[in-house]
C-alpha positions as CSV (number, residue, x, y, z in Angstrom):
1,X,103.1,107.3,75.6
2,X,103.7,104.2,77.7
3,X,102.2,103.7,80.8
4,X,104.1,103.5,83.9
5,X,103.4,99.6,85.8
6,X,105.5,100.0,88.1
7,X,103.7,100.4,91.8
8,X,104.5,103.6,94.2
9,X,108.0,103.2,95.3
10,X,108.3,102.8,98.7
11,X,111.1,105.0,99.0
12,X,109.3,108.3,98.7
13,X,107.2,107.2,101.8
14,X,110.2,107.8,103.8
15,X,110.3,111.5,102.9
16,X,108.3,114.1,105.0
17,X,105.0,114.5,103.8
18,X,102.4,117.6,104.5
19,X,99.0,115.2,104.6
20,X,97.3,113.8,107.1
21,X,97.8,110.7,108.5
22,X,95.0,108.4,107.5
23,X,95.3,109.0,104.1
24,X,99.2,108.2,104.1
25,X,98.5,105.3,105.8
26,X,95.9,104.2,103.2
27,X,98.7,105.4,99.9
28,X,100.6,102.8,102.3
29,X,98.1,99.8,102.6
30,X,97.5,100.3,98.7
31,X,100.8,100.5,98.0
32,X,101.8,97.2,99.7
33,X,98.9,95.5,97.8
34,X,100.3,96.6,94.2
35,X,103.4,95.7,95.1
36,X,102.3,91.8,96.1
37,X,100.5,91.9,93.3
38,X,103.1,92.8,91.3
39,X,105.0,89.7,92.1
40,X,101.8,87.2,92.2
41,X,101.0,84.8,89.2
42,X,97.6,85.8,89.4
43,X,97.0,89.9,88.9
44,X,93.2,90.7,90.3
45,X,94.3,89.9,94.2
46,X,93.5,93.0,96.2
47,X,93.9,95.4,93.9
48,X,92.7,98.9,95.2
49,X,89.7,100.5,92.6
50,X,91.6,102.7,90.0
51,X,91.2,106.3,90.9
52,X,90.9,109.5,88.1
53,X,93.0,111.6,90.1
54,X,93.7,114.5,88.3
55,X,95.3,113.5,85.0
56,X,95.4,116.1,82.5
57,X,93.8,118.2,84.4
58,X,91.5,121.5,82.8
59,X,89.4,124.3,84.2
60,X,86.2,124.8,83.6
61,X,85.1,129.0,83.0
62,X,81.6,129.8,85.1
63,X,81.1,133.4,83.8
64,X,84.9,134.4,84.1
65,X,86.0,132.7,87.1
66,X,88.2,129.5,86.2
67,X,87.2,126.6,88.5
68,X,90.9,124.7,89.4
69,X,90.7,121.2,90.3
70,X,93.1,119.4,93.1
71,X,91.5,116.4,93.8
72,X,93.7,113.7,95.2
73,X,96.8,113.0,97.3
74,X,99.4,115.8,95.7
75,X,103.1,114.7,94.6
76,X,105.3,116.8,92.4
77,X,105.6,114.5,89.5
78,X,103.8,111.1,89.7
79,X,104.0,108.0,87.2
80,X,101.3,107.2,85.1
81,X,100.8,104.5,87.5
82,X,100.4,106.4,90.5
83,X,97.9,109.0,89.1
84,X,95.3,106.3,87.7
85,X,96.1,104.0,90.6
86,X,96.6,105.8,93.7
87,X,94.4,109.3,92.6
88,X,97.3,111.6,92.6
89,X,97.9,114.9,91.5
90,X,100.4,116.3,89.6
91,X,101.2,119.7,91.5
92,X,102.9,120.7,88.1
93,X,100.3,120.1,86.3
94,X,97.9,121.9,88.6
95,X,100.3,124.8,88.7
96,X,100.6,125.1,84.5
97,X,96.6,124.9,84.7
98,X,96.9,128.2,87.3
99,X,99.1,129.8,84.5
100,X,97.3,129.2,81.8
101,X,94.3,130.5,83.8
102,X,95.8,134.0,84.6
103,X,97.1,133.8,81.0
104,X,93.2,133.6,79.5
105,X,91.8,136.8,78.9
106,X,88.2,134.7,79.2
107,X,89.2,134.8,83.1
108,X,88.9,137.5,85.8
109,X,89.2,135.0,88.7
110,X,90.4,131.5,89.9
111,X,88.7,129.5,92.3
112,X,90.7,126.2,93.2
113,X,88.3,123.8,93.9
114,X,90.3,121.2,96.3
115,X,89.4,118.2,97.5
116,X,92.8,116.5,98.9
117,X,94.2,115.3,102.4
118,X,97.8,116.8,101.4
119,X,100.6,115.4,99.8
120,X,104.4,115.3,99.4
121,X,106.7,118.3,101.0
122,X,108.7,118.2,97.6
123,X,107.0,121.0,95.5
124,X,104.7,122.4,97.5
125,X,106.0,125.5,98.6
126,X,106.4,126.2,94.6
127,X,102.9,125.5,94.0
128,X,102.1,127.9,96.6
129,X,104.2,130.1,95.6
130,X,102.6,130.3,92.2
131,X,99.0,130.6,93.8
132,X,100.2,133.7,95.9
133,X,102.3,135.2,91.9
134,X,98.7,134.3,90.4
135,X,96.7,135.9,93.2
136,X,99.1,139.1,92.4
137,X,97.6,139.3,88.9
138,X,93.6,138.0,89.0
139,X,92.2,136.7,92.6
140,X,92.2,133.7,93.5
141,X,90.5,131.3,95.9
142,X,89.8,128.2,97.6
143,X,86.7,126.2,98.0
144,X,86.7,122.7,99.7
145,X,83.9,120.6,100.6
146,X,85.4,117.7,101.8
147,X,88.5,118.2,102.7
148,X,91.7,120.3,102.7
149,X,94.4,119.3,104.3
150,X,98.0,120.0,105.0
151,X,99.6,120.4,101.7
152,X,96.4,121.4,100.0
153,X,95.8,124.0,102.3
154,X,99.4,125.2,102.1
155,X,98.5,126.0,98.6
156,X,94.8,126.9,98.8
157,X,95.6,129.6,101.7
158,X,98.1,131.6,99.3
159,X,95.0,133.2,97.7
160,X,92.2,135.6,98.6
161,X,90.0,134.0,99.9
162,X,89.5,130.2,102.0
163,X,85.8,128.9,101.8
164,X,84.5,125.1,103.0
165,X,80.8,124.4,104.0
166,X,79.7,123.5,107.1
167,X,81.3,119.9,107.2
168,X,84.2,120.2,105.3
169,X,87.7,119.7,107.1
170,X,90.6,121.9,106.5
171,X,93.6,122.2,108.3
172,X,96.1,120.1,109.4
173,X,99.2,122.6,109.6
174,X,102.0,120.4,110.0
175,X,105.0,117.6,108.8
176,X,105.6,113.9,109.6
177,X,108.5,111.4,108.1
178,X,106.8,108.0,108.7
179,X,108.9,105.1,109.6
180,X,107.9,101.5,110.1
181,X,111.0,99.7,112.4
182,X,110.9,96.4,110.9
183,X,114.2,94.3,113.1
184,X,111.9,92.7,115.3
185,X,110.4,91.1,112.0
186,X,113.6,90.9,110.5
187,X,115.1,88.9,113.5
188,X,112.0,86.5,113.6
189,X,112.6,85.6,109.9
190,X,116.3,85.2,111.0
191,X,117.4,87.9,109.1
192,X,119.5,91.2,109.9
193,X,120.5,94.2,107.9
194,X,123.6,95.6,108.5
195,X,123.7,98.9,106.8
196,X,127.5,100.0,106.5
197,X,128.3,103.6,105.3
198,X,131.8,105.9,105.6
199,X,132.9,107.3,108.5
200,X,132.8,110.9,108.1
201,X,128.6,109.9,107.2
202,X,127.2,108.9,110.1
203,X,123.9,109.8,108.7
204,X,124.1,108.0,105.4
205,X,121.5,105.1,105.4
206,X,119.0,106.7,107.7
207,X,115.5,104.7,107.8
208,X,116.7,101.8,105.6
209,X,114.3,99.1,106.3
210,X,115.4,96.2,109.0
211,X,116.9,99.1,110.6
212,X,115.8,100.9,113.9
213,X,116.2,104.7,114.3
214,X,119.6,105.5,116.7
215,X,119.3,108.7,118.5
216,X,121.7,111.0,116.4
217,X,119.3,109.6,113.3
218,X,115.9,110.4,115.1
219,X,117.0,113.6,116.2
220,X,117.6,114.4,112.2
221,X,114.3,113.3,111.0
222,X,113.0,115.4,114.0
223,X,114.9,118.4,112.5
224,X,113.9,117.9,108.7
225,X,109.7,117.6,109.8
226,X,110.5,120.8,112.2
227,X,112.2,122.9,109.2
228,X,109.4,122.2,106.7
229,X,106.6,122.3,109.4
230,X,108.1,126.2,110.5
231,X,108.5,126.7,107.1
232,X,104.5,125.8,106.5
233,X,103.3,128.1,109.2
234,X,105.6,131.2,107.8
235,X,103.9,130.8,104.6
236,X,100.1,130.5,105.9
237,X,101.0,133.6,108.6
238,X,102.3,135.8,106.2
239,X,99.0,135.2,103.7
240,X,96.9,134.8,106.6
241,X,97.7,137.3,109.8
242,X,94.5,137.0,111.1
243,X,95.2,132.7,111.5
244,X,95.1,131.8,115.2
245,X,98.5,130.1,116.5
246,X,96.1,127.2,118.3
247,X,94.9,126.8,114.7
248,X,98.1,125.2,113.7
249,X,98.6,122.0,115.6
250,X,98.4,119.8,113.0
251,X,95.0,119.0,113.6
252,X,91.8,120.0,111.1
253,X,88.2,121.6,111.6
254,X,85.6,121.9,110.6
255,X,82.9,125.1,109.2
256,X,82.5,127.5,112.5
257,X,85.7,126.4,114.3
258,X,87.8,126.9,111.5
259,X,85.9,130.5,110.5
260,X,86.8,131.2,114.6
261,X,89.9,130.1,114.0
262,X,91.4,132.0,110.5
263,X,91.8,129.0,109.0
264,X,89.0,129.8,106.7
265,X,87.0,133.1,105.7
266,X,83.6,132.2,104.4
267,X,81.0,129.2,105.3
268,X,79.6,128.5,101.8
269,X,78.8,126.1,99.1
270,X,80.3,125.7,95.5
271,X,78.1,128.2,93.8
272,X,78.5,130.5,96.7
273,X,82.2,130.7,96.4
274,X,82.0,130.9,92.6
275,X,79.7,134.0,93.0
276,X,82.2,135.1,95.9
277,X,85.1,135.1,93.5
278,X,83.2,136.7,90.5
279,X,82.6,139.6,92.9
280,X,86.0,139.7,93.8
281,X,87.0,140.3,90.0
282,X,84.8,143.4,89.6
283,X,85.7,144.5,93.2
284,X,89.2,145.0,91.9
285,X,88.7,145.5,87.9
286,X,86.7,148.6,89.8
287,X,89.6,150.0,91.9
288,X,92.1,149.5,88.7
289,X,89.9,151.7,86.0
């Protein structure tokens, strides 16, 4: 197959994202590099190191529990660019590996093993929803420790079971639309863009860059990251009652305050949450025989 060149388009930057911020803004500084060096003579200026991400991704079976990789920034469907570029993860992709996990009779539990600040709004509630229709059939849970955040904790709180060591960071319940206002630059360079849409749109056009936000146009943006954000907490509350509202301010933590909190359910390390899954599987082949 042919590899994608193209870099990460900027337009799906101005979508809301579940991630948190400084790794946006990082996909954002890389992305601007690729881009100049896209147009440059000279193709080694500033490029960001390749990342694996997750391409093709595979479980690995430790005595019947299938170990799920998400590791990266998570997007619904990224180019080949983007995934060896950029690190991202194909939330497909991750979610076929989840089927094909409950599908193997060789497994009796999943443990998604997630290392990933969050990633695009667009299919993430599916994901999840295919962790909690997996979690229905074999348990499944999450281990982290580095980081879960946002939209990787959206998925990884649909199972069983949340686990991070000590200094991991999971969290960050939440939505943001970022949005760079770039007329002040524009009028510098002597340039402005008029953006010019029908009547019965006033909408249409929203964020296009050289523009600055009006008030009927903020106001929308405000209402998209609210609907998705609400959205977010419905799904963690309903898989997690005993989550603490305070717990959900878009912030992370770490170990203890996130145990205090609901946010997690165990302080352990890899193996730990392996073993913690395989004795989930008999817990529950037990109560079905």
């Amino acid at each position: 197959m042919k590899k994608s060149k193209s870099p990460l388009p900027y337009g799906r930057f101005f979508e809301p994202w579940f991630i948190l911020p400084h790794a946006f803004n990082a996909m954002i500084a890389s992305a601007a590099v690729a881009t100049l060096k896209s147009v440059l003579p000279f193709s080694n200026v500033g490029a960001p190191p390749n990342s694996p991400g997750n391409d093709d991704p595979d479980y690995e079976n430790d005595g019947g529990c299938a170990i799920c990789p998400i590791k990266g920034v998570m997007t619904l469907r990224p180019s080949d660019m983007e995934k060896s570029h950029y690190g991202e993860v194909c939330m497909q992709e991750v979610g076929d590996m989840i089927d094909a996990a409950v599908a193997d009779p060789r497994v009796s539990s999943i443990l998604l093993d997630i290392e990933s600040p969050g990633g695009t709004v667009v299919g993430t509630p599916e994901l999840a929803a295919r962790v909690a229709a997996a979690n229905e059939k074999k348990p499944v849970g999450s281990f982290t420790d580095t980081m879960m955040g946002s939209a990787a904790y959206y998925v990884g709180s649909q199972g069983e079971m949340v686990m991070a060591t000590p200094s991991a960071y999971v969290g960050s319940i939440g939505t943001i639309i970022n949005f760079t206002d770039l007329s002040g630059l524009y009028s510098k360079l002597g340039m402005k863009m008029d953006v010019i849409h029908n009547d019965d749109s006033p909408l249409k056009g929203t964020g296009v860059p050289g523009t600055s936000l009006n008030a009927d146009q903020r106001a929308y943006l405000t209402d998209m990251v609210n609907h998705s954000a609400e959205m977010f907490k419905d799904t963690v509350r309903a898989a997690r009652p005993q989550i603490k509202e305070n717990a959900m301010l878009g912030h992370v933590m770490s170990g203890q305050p996130a145990l205090n909190m609901g946010l997690i359910d165990q302080i352990t390390n890899r193996a730990g949450a392996i073993s913690a899954m395989q004795a989930l599987a008999r817990t529950r082949n037990a109560k079905l025989r």
